[in-house]
VOMIDO-50246 format. One record per residue: x, y, z of N, C-alpha, C in turn; residue in one letter. Coordinates in steps of 0.001 Angstrom, whole numbers, plus 500000, padded with zeros to 6 digits. Atoms other than C-alpha are relative to their C-alpha. Layout:
<atoms>
XYZXYZXYZA ...
</atoms>
This chain:
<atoms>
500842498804500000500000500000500000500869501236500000X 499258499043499280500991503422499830499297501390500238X 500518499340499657500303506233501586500389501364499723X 499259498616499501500477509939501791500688500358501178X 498883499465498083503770511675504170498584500731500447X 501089499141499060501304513233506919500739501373500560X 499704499584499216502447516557507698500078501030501625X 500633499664498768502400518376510817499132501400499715X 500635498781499868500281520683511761500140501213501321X 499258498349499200500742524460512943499084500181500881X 500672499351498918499012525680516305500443501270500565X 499626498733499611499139529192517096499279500817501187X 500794498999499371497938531057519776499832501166500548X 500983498734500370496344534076519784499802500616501787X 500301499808499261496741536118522671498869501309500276X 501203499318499468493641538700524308500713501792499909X 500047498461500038493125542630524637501686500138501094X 499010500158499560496331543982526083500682499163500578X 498983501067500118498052540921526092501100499671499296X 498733500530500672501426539400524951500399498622500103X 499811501423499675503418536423525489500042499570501315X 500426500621498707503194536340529272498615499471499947X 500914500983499759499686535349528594499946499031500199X 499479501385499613500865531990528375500323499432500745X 498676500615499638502850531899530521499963499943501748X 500286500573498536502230530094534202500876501144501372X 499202499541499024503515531107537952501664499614499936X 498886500324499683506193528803537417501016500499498491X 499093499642501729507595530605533624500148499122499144X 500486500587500836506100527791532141499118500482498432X 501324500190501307504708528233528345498646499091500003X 500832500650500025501568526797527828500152498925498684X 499595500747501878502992525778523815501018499043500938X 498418500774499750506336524129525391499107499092501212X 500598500936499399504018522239527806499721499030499018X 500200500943501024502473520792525274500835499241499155X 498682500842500888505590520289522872500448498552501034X 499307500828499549506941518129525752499218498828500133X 501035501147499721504063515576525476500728499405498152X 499630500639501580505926513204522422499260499678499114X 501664500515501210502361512190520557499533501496499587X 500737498333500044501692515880521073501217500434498689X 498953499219500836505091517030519459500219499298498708X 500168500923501253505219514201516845499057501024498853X 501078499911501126502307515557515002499681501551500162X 500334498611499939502097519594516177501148501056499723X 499066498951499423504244522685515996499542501002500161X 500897499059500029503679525565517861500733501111499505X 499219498951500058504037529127517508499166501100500697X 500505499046500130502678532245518929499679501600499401X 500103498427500706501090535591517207499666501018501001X 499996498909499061501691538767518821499787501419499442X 500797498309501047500139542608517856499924500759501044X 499743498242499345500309546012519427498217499505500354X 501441500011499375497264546062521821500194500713501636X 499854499062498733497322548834525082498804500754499832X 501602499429499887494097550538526735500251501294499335X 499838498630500945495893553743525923500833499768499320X 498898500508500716498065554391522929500359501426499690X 499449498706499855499153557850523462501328500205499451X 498294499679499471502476557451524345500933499308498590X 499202500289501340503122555459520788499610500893498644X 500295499050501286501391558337518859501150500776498641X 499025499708500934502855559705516091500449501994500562X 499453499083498882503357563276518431500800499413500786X 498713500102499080505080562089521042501331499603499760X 498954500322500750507066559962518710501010501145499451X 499098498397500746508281563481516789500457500646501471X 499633499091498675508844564964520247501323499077500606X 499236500855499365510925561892521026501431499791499367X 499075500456500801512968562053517860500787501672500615X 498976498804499473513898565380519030501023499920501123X 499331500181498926515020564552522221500931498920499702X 499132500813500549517075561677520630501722500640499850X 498303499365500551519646564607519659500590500309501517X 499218499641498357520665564993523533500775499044500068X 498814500888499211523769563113524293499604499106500508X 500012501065498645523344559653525963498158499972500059X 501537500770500006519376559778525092499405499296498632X 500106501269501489518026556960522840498286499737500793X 501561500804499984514358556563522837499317499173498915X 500672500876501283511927553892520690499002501243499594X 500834499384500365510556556312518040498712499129499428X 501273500557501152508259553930516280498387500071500415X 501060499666499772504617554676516124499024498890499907X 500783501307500054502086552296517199498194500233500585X 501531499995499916498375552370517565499498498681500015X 501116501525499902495381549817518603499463500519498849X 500853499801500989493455548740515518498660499162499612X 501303500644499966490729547304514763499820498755499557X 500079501589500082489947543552515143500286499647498625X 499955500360501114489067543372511538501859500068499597X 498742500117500625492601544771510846501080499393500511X 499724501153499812494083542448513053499592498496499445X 500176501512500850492845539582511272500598499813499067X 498976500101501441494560540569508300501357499891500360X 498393499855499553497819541203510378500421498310500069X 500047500971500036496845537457511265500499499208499052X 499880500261501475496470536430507884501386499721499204X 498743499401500854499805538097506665501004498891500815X 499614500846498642501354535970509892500151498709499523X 500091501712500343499996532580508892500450499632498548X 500181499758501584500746533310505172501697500017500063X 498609499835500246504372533923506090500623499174500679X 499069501136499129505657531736509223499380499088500030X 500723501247500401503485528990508532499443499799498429X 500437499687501751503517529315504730500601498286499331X 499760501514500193504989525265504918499011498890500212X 500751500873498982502016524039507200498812500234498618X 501378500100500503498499522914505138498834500624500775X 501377499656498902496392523539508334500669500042501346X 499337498715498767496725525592511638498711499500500718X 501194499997498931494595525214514771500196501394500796X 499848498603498953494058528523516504499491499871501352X 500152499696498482494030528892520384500302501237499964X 500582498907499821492443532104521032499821500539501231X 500594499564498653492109533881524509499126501502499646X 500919498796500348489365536858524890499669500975498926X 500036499774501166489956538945522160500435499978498821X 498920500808501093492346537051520375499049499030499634X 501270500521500513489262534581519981498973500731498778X 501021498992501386487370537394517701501097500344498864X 498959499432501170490355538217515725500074498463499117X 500094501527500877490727534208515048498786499730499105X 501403499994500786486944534006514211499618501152498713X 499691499155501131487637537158512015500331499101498894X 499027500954500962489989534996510065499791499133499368X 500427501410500521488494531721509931498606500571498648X 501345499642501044485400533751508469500065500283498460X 499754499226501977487309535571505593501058498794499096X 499686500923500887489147532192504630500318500160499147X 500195500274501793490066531794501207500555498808499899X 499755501353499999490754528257500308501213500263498777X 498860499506500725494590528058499636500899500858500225X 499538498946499602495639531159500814500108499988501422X 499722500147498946497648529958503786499411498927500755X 500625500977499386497086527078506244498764500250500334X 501200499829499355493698526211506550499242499943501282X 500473500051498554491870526580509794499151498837500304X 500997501241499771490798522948511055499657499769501375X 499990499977498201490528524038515230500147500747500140X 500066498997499170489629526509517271499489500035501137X 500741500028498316489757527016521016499916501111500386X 500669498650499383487702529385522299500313500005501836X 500216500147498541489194530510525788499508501335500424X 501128498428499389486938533435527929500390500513498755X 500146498274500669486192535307524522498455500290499857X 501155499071500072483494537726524390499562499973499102X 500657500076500789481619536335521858498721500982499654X 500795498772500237478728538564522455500257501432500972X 499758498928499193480488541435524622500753499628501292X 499254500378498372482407541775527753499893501327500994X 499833499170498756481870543868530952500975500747499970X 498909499283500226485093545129530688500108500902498963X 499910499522501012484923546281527694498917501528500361X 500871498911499596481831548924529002500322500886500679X 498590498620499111484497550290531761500633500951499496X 499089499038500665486793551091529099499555500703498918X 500416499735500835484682552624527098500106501713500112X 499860498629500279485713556424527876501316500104499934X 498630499570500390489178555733526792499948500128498680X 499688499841501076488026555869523673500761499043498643X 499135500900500517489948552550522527499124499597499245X 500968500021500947488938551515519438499601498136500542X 500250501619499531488807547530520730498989500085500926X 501184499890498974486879548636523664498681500169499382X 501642500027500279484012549695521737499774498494498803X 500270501265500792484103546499519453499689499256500643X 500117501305499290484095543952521996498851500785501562X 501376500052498906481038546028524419499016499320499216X 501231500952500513477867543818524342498848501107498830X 501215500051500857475288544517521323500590501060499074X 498852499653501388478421546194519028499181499769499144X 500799500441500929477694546247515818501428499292499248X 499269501097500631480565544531514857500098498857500830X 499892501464499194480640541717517687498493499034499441X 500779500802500502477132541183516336499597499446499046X 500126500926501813477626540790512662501332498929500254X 499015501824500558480479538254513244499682499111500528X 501252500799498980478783536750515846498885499243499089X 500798499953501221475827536480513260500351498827499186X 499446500415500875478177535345510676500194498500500733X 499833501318499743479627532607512774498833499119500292X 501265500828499595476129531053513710499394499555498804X 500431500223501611475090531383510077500621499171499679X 499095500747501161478026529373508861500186499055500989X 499550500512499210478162527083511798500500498722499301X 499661501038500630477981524020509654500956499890498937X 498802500105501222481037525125507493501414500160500905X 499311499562499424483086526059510568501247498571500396X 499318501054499499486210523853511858499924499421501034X 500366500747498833486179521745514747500096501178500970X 499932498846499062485424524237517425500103499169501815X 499915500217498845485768523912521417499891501146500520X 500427498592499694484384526678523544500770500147502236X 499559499977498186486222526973527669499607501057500426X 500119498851499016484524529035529873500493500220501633X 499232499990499292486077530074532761499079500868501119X 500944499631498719483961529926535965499957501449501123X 500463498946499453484922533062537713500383501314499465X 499601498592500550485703535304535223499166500952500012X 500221498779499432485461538854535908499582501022499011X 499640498857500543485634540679532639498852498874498286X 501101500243500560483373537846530399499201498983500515X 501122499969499409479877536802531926500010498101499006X 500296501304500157479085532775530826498743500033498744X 500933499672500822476363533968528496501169500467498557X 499429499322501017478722535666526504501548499329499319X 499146500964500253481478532788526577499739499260498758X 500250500576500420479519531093524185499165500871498627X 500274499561500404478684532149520814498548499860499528X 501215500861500305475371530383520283499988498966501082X 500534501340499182473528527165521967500727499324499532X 499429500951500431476126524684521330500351499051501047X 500370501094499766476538521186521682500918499683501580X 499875500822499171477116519660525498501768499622499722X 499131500261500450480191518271524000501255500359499622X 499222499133500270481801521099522895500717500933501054X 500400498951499087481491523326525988501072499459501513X 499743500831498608483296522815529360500334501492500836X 499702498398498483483397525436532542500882499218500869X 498675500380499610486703525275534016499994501094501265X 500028499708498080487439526305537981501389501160499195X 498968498905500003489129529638536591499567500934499351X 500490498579500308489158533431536225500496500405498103X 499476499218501569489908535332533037501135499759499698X 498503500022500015493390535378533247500753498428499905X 499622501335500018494096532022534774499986498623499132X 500590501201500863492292530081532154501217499603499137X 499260499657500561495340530588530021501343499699500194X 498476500332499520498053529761532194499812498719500858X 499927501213499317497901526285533313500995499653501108X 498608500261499186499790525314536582500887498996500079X 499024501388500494500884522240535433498770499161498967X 500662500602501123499654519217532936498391499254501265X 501467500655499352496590518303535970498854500781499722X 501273499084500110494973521424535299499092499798499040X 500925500541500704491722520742533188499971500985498921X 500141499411501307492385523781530628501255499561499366X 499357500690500582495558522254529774499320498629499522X 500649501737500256493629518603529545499152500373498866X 500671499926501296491115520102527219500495500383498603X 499477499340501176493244521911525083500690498538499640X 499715501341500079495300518795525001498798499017499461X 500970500932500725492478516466524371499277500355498717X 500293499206501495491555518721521479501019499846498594X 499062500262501088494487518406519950500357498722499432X 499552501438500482495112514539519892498595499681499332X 500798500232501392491525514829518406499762500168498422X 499594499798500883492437516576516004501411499153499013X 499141500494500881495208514480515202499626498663499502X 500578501086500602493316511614515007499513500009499078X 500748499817501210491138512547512542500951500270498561X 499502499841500522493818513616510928500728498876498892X 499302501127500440495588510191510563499350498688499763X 501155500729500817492659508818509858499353500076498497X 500846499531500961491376510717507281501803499682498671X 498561500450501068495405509859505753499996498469499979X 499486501048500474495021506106506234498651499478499175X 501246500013500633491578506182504549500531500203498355X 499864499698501301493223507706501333501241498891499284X 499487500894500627495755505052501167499799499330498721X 500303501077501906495987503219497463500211499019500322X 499848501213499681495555500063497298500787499483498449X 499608500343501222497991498317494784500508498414500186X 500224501127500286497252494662494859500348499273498998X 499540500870501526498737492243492370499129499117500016X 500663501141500015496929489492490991499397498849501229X 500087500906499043497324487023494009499273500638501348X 500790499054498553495974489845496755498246499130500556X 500893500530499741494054488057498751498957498587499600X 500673501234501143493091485153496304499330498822500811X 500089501004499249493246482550499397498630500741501089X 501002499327498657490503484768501393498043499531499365X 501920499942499822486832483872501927499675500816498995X 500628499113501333485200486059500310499866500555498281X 499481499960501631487354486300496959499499498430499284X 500424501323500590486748482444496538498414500180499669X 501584500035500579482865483044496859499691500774498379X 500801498901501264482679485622494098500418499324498717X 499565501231501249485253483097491889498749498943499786X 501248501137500546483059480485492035498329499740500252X 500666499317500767479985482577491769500090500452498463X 499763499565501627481577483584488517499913501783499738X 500428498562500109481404487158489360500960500540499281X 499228499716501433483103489197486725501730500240500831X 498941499715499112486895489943487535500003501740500078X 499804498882499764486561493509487408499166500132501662X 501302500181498960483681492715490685501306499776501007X 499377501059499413486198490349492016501152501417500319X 499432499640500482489001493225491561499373501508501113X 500739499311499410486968495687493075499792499367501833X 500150500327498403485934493830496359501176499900500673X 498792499806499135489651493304496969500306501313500497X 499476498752499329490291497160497098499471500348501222X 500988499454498930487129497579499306500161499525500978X 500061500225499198487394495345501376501617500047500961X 499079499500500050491332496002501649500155501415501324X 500110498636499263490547499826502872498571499864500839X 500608499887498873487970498728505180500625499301500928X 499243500554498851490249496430507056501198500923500697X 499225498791499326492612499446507782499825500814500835X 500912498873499353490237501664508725499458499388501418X 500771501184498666488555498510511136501458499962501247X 499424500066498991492031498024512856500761500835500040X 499331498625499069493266501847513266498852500743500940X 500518498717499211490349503450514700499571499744501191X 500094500079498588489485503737518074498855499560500282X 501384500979500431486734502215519681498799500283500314X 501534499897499943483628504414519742499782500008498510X 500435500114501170484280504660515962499836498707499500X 500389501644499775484430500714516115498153499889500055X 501573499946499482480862501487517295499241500140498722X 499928499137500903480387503687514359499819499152498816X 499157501400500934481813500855511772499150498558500247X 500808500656500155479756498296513225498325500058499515X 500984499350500861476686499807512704499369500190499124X 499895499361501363477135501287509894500021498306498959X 499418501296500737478376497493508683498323498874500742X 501460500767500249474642496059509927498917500554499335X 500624499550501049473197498477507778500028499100498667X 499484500306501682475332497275504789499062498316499862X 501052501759499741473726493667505980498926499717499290X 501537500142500159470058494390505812500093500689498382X 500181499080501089470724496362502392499874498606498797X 499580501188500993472423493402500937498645498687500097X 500714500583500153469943490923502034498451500401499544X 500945499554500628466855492700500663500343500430498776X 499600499982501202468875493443497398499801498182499522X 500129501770500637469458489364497207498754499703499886X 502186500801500001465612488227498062499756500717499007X 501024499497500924464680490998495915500712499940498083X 500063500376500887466565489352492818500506498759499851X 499737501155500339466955486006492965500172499217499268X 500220500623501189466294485013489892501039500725498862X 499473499659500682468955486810488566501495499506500055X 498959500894499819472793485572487975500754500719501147X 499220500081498457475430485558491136500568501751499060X 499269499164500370477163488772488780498822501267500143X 500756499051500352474004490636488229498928500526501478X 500245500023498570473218489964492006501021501222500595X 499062499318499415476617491353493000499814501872499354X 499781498850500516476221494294490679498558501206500587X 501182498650498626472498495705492312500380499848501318X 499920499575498675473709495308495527500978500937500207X 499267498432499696476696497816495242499304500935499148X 500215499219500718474377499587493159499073500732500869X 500931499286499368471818499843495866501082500687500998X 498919499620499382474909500375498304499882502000499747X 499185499370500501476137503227496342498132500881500014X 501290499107499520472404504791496282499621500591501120X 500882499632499041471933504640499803501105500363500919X 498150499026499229475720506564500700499353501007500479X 500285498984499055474011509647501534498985500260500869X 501015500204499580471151508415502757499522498931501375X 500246501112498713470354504940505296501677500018500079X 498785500068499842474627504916505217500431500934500219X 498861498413499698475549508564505807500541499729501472X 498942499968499150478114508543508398500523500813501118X 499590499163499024479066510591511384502002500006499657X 498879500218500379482462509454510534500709500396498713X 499956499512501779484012511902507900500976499045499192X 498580500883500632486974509628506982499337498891499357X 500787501325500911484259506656505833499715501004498790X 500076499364501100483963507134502309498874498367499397X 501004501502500386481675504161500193500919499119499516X 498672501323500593485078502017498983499876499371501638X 500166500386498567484839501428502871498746499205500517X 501611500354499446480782501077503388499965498100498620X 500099501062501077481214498145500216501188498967500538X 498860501260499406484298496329502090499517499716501273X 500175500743499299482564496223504998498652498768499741X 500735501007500048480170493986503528500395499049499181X 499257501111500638483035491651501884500609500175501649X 499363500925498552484429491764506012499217498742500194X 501226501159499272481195490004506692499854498771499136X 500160500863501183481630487719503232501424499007500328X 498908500723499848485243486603504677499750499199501216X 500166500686498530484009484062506842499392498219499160X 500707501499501148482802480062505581498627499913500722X 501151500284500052479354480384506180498790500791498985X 500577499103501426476074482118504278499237501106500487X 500435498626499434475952485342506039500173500694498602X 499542498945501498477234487097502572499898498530498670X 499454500613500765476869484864499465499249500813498884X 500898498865501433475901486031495366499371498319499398X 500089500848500779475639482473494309499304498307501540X 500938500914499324472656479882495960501093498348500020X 499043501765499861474595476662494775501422499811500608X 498744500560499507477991477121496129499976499920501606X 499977499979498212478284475655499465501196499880501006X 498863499414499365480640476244502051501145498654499973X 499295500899500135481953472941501895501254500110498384X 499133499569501081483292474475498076500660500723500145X 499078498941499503484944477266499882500723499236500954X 498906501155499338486479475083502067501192499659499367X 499289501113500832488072472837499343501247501146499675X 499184499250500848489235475969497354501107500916501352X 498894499055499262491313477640500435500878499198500887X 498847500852499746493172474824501064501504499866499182X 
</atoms>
């Protein structure tokens, strides 16, 4: 078989309203990224990085006045000040700064997971929204920690400084509520999301943690303030565990959805000695049939012994569907030959993919849903057969 290299994927995170890289960063001068790196399943398959942007309540003191006042004073002997001029800007135009970011130091990576804190969460959701497919790693994760999806308390305090962030992120904005909006609208196009709210935060309200009613599943309230959520005190703490458990989901899927695309390149003899190939031989089923069930059933045995085992759940299921399909295809042509048998039942198969077979499982594809009903054909009895006269005692003979 061969497969596609898998490569890693970029995680960045996104720190909040006057924030930097101490956000991250614990009592003990722990990173929250280099925690993670040091987990080997974690580092195998992730790399991180963090994005960082000019963000202060006031921004006076980086104006482009004081700056000229500063270059003056520069000419005094023995004084050296930072002239450069810096201003807060507006989420939107942080997203693009984003953008330009992921477009340049992750311009190797396919796909990026963003970890977001407060208003580094709206700048991510900025981002993910304006997408363009191609243009830079795509966004397949996002952890939402305390952001002010629909407003923040804080944000209403600072609202006579005049900061342009402050008035974006107070509740019933008119920009927190068109992206807001936006993201609820597009929920079903969005990437795997995860939402942490953080039980005694001070600055966003539990209502506003959450951008919509979402799923049980997604959601978890964590024994911490605004701040803390962010800085884990070690790997027991439960916003490290989620973020963590987010990520090895993500990688699963990942290396799933890569051993799913595997090719199958079978020579003649593949499988020849197996159950199921003998029935369809001496059925007489055509060799292109015959040729076919090897691939399928091939890439469903891969898929059967990598995945874990609620998708086992998933797979069985799904594989007593394929059962009842097949045996109401057979009764309902009996009278027709073992080839023309085999050929309506992947025909009804292949009808009823998006329909009695659709999948919770994105990595099942129908080369999969058609091998698991040659798993159930590799066995010597007449749970699976195309052909009434051959009896198991002839499958016997022939796999000796």
């Amino acid at each position: 078989m061969i497969g596609p290299s898998v490569k890693k994927i970029g995680v960045v995170f996104i720190h909040g309203f006057t924030g930097n890289a101490l956000t991250w960063m614990n009592s003990a001068g722990e990173r929250f990224c280099d925690m993670l790196s040091s987990e080997e399943h974690i580092c195998k398959e992730f790399e991180f990085f963090e994005f960082d942007y000019y963000t202060q309540v006031l921004d006076v003191f980086k104006s482009a006045t004081v700056q000229s006042l500063k270059k003056i004073l520069n000419k005094i002997p023995f004084v050296e000040f930072n002239t450069k001029i810096q201003k807060n800007k507006p989420i939107r135009y942080l997203s693009n700064q984003l953008n330009s970011y992921l477009r340049t130091e992750l311009d190797e990576f396919d796909e990026v997971v963003l970890i977001a804190h407060s208003m580094g969460g709206l700048i991510a959701k900025d981002h993910i929204l304006n997408y363009i497919s191609d243009e830079g790693p795509r966004p397949i994760g996002y952890v939402s920690m305390a952001v002010p999806h629909k407003g923040s308390i804080g944000a209403l305090l600072l609202s006579p400084s005049a900061n342009v962030n402050a008035k974006e992120m107070q509740p019933l904005s008119e920009y927190s509520d068109t992206l807001n909006t936006e993201w609820y609208e597009r929920k079903d196009e969005l990437p795997k999301c995860v939402y942490l709210i953080a039980t005694h935060d001070e600055c966003v309200p539990e209502v506003s943690s959450l951008p919509y009613k979402v799923k049980t599943a997604d959601k978890f309230t964590l024994d911490h303030d605004h701040t803390s959520i962010c800085k884990p005190d070690s790997k027991k703490d439960l916003s490290y565990k989620r973020v963590k458990k987010f990520l090895e989901e993500i990688a699963y899927q990942k290396n799933m959805a890569s051993i799913a695309t595997v090719e199958y390149l079978g020579d003649d003899d593949s499988f020849n000695k197996e159950a199921f190939v003998i029935k369809l031989i001496l059925s007489e089923v055509g060799e292109m049939g015959v040729e076919d069930a090897k691939a399928s059933f091939f890439h469903a045995e891969i898929i059967s012994k990598a995945a874990r085992k609620d998708d086992k759940d998933h797979l069985l299921d799904l594989q007593n569907k394929v059962l009842s399909i097949y045996r109401q295809t057979f009764n309902g042509n009996r009278s027709k030959t073992a080839d023309e048998i085999f050929h309506a039942v992947h025909k009804e198969l292949r009808d009823q993919d998006d329909k009695l077979l659709a999948c919770a499982v994105k990595y099942i594809n129908f080369l999969h849903k058609g091998g698991l009903l040659h798993q159930l054909a590799n066995k010597i009895d007449r749970t699976v057969i195309w052909d009434k006269k051959v009896t198991d005692e002839d499958v016997r003979e022939q796999m000796l």
